[in-house]
C-alpha positions in Angstrom: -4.5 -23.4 42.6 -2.8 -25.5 40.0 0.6 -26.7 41.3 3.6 -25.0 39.8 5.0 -28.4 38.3 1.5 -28.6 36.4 2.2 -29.2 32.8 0.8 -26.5 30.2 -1.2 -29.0 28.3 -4.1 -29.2 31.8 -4.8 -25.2 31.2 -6.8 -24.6 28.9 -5.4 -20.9 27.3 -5.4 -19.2 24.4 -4.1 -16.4 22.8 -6.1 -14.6 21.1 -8.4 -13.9 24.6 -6.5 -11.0 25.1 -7.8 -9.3 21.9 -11.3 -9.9 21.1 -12.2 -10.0 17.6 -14.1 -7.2 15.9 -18.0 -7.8 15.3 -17.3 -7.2 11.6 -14.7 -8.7 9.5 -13.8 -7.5 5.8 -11.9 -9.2 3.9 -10.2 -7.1 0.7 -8.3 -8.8 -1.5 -6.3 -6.4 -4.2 -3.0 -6.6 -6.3 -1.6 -3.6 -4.5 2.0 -4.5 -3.6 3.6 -4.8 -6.6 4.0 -1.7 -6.7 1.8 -0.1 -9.1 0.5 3.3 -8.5 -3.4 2.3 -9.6 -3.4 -0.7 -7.4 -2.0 1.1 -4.3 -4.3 4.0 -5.0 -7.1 1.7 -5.2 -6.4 0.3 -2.0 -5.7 3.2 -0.6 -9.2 4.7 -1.4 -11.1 1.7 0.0 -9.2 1.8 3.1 -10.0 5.5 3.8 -13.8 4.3 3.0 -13.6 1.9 5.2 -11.9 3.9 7.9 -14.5 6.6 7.7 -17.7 4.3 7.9 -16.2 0.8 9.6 -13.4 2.3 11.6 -13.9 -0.5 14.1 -13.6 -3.4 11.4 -11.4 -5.9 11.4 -10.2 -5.0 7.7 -7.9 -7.9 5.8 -5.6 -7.1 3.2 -5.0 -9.7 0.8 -2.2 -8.7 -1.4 1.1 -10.3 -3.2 3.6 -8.7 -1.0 2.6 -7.7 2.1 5.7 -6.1 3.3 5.7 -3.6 0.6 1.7 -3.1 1.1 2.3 -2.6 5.1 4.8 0.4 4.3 2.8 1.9 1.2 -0.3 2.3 3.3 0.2 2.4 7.1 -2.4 4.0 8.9 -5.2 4.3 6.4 -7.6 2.1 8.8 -7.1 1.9 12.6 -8.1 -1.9 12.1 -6.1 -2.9 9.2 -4.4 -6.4 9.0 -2.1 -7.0 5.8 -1.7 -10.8 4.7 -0.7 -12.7 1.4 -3.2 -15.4 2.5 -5.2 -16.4 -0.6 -2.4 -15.4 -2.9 -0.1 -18.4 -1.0 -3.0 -20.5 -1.8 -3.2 -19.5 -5.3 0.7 -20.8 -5.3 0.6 -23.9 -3.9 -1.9 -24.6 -5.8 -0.4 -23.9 -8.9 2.4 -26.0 -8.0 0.9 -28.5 -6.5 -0.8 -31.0 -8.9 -3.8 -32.7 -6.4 -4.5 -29.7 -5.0 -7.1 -26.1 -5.8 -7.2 -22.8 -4.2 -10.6 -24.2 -3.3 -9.6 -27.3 -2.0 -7.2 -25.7 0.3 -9.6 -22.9 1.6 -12.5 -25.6 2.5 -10.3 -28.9 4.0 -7.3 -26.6 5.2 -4.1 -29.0 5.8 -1.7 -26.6 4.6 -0.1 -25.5 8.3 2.1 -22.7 7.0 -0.9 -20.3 6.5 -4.2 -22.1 7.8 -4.5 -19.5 10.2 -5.3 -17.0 7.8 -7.2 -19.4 5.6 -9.5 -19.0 8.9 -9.0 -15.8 9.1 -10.7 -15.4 5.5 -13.4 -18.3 6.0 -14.7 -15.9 9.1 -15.2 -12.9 6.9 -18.3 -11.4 6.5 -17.4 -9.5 3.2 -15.1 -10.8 1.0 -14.8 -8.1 -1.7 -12.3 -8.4 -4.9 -10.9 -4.7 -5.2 -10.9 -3.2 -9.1 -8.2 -3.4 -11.3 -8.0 -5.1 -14.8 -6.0 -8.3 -13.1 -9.2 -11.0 -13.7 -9.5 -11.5 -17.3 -7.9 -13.3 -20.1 -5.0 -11.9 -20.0 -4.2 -12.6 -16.4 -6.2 -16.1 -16.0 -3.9 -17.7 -13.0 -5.7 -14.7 -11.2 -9.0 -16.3 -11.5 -8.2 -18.4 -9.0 -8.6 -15.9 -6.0 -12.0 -15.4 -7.1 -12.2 -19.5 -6.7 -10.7 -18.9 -3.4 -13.1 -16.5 -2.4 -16.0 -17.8 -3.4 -14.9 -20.9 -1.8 -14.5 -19.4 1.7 -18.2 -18.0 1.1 -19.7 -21.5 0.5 -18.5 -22.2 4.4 -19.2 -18.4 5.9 -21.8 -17.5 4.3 -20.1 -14.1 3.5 -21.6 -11.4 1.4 -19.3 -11.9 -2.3 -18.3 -8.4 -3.7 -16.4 -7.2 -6.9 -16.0 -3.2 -7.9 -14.7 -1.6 -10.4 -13.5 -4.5 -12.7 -11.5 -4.4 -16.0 -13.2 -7.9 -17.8 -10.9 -7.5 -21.5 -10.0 -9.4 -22.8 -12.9 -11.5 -21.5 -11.8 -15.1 -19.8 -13.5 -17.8 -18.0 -13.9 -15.7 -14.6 -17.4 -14.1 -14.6 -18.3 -13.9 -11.0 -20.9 -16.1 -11.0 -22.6 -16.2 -7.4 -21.7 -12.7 -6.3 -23.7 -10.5 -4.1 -22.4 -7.6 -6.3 -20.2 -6.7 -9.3 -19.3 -3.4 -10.7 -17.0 -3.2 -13.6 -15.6 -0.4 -15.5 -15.9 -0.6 -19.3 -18.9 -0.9 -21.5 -17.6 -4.0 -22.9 -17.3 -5.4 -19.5 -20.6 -4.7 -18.9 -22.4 -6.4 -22.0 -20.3 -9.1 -21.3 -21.9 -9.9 -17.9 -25.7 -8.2 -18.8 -25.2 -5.5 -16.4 -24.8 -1.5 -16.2 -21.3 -0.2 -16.5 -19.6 1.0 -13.4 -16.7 3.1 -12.5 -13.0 2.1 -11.6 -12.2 2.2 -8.0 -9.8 5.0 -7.9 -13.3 7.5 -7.8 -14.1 6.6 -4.5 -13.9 9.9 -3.6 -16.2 11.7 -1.1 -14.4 15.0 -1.7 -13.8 14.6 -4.9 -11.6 17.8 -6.8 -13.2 21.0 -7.7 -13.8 21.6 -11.6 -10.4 22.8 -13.4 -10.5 26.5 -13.9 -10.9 27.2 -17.8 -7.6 29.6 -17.1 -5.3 27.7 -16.4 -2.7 27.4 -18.9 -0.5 24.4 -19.5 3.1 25.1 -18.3 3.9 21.3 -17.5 4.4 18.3 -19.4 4.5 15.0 -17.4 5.4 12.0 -19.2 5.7 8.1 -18.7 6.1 5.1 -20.7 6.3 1.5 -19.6 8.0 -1.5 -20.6 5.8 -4.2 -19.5 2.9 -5.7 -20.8 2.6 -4.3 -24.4 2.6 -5.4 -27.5 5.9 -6.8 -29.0 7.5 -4.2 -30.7 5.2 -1.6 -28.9 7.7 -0.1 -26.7 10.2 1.0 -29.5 7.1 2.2 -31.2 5.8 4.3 -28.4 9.2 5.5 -27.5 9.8 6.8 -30.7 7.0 8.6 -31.1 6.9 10.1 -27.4 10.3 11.6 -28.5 8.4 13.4 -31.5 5.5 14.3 -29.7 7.5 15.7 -26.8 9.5 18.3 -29.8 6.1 19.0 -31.0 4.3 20.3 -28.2 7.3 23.0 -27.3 7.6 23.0 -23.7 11.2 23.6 -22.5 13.6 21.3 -21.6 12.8 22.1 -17.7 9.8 22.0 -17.8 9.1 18.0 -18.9 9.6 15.6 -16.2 8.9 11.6 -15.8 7.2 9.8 -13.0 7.6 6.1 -12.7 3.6 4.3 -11.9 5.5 0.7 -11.6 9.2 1.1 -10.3 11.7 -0.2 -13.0 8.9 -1.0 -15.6 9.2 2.7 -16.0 12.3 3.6 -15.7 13.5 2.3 -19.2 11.7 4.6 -20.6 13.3 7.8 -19.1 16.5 5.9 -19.7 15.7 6.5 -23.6 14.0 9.9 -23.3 15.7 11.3 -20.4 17.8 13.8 -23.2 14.2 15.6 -23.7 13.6 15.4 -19.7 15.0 18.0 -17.0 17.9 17.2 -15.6 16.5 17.0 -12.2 13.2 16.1 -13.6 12.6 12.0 -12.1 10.3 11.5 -10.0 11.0 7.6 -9.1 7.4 5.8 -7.7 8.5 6.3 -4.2 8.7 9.9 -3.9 5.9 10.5 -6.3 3.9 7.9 -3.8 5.3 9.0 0.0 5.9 12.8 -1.0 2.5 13.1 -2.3 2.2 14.7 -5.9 0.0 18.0 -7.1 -2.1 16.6 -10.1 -3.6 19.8 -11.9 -5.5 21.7 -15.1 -1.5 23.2 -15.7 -0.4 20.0 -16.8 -0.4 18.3 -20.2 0.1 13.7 -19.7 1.8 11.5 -22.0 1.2 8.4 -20.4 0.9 4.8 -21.1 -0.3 4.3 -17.5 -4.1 4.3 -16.7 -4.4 5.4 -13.8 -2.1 8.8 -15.0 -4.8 9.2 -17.3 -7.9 8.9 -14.6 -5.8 10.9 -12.1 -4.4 13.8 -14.1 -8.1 14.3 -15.8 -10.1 14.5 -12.7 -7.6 17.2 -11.4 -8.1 19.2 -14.7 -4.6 18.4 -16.5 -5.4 17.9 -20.4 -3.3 14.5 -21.8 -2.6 12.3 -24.6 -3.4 8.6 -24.1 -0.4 5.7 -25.4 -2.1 2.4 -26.3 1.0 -0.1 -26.6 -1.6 -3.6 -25.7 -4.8 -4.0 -28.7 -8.0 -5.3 -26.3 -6.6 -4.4 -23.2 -5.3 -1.2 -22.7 -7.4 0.3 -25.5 -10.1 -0.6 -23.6 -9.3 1.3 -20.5 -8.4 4.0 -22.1 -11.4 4.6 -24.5 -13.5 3.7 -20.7 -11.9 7.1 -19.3 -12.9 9.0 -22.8 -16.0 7.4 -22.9 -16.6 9.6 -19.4 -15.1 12.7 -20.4 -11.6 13.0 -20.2 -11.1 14.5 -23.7 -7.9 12.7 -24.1 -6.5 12.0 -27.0 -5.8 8.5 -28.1 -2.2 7.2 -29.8 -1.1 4.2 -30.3 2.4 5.6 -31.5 1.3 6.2 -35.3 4.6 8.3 -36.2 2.4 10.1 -38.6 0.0 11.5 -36.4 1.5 14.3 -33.9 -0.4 16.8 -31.5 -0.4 20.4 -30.8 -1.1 21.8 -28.2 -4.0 23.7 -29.1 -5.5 20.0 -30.0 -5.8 19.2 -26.1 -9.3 20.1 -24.5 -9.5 20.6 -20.9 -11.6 17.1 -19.3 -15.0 17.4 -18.1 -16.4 17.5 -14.8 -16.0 14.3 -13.0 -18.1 15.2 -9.5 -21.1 13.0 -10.4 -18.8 10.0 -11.1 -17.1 9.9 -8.2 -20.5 10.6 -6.1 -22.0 7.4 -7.5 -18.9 5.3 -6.8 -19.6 6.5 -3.6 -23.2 5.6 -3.2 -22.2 1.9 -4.8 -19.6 2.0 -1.7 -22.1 3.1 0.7 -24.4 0.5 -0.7 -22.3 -2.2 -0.5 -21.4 -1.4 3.7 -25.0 -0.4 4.6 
């Protein structure tokens, strides 16, 4: 029996005994967080996957802010753990000039989060969630795929990246990867492989095909501030306040719903004359509330994910391009698999009717071979 004036330091404890680890540990790493409606709905899909086929998973969340990320989607996996590990890295790196994200995830020495740098150099699948963050336009991001692949060099983890957005193209082309899926054509000639689908099909259930009755008696709008174009946003403005004249719905019947929170919003500050009076729906109602997408609504809408949404639920749209290379290219990507959206990029000599708007195709096969890239990713 040790003596009760035995120091600590002679028992050997720990602990983590208490809680033994999970045979499988995946390792997600995603820009959810921000918050931005496409990356939380990503997230959100994979974690449902994941909860359905490795409930008992230890399942990593790798995002910017973890705080918001922890509220946005409690509860989605019994096993879910939220951390900002390789996204610390990815800041002291960038401020630090004799040290790399890889650097950091293979000789640790960086107290403050080592722990989860173990964390991720234990994961059996490290997998890069979709979104159109690793590409030229966003290069700093390239260095959580240096991070990951890192961590794999010492674990010997299977390297995964689905439903990627590659345009404009930058240095980051996933070399070493078990798998990569990416969403656009362009994307996919780029690396010499098949195009893919974004993340946000992951759906096992996926929506019934719109009914070809359903008449329009909706229009939902949104128009963001952030990354576009310079002068884009006065552009786009303008001719959202034409277009929204042109297609005749009522005054109560137009509403605006935020995708990022504040990017948004200055846009319903300069339409919000055209827009019900009790008709904004801020990103956290639209989020916690939950939100009826359907074939009796008509989109204008910057915002991808709008577009992706609001088409596999039916609702007719028209696309805003306000970014050449970028958002073009995720937009002309949803076309390309039958949305039937129109395309604008704020030409104040080109309006719509309604009559112009076709209802979207049938998006069932899509979202049943997302799921069979899912399934064949966690065999």
């Amino acid at each position: 029996m040790r003596p009760a004036w035995a120091p600590v330091s002679l028992v050997c404890m720990s602990f983590l005994d208490a809680a033994p680890r999970a045979a499988e540990s995946i390792h997600l790493v995603s820009w959810a967080g921000w918050p931005n409606f496409g990356d939380e709905l990503i997230a959100a899909r994979w974690l449902r996957f994941l909860a359905e086929h490795r409930p008992d998973a230890e399942v990593w969340l790798d995002v910017r802010h973890p705080g918001t990320v922890s509220s946005l989607l409690r509860g989605l996996h019994p096993r879910l753990h939220v951390t900002d590990t390789l996204f610390r890295a990815l800041d002291v790196a960038e401020h630090t000039a004799d040290r790399t994200v890889a650097d950091l995830v293979t000789h640790l020495g960086s107290p403050h989060f080592d722990s989860g740098l173990l964390d991720l150099r234990e994961a059996g699948t490290l997998h890069l969630l979709g979104g159109g963050y690793v590409n030229g336009y966003w290069p700093r991001n390239d260095g959580l795929v240096e991070g990951m692949r890192a961590a794999a060099e010492i674990s010997g983890a299977k390297l995964v990246a689905t439903g990627q957005g590659m345009m404009p193209l930058g240095a980051e082309l996933f070399e070493g990867f078990d798998h990569v899926g990416v969403r656009d054509r362009p994307s996919a000639r780029a690396l010499g492989i098949e195009r893919g689908y974004d993340d946000a099909y992951l759906l096992e259930d996926p929506p019934a095909p719109a009914l070809d009755g359903a008449e329009p008696r909706e229009l939902w709008v949104c128009v963001q501030s952030d990354a576009l174009d310079p002068d884009a946003f006065e552009r786009l403005i303008a001719w959202t306040r034409e277009q929204i004249r042109a297609l005749g719905f009522p005054r109560e019947r137009v509403r605006y719903v935020e995708a990022i929170p504040g990017n948004d919003y200055a846009g319903y500050e300069r339409l919000k004359d055209l827009i019900a009076e009790d008709g904004f729906l801020p990103f956290t109602a639209f989020w916690r509330d939950g939100f009826d997408f359907g074939p009796h609504q008509v989109w204008l809408s910057t915002r991808f994910h709008h577009h992706l949404v609001g088409a596999l639920h039916g609702a007719r749209g028209i696309a805003l391009n306000g970014h050449g290379g970028y958002y073009d290219v995720k937009h002309e990507s949803l076309r390309d698999l039958g949305t039937r959206w129109l395309l604008s990029d704020g030409d104040p000599s080109r309006l719509h009717r309604l009559e112009e708007l076709r209802r979207p195709a049938d998006f069932s096969a899509i979202c049943a071979a997302k799921v069979q890239e899912a399934r064949s990713i966690y065999r």
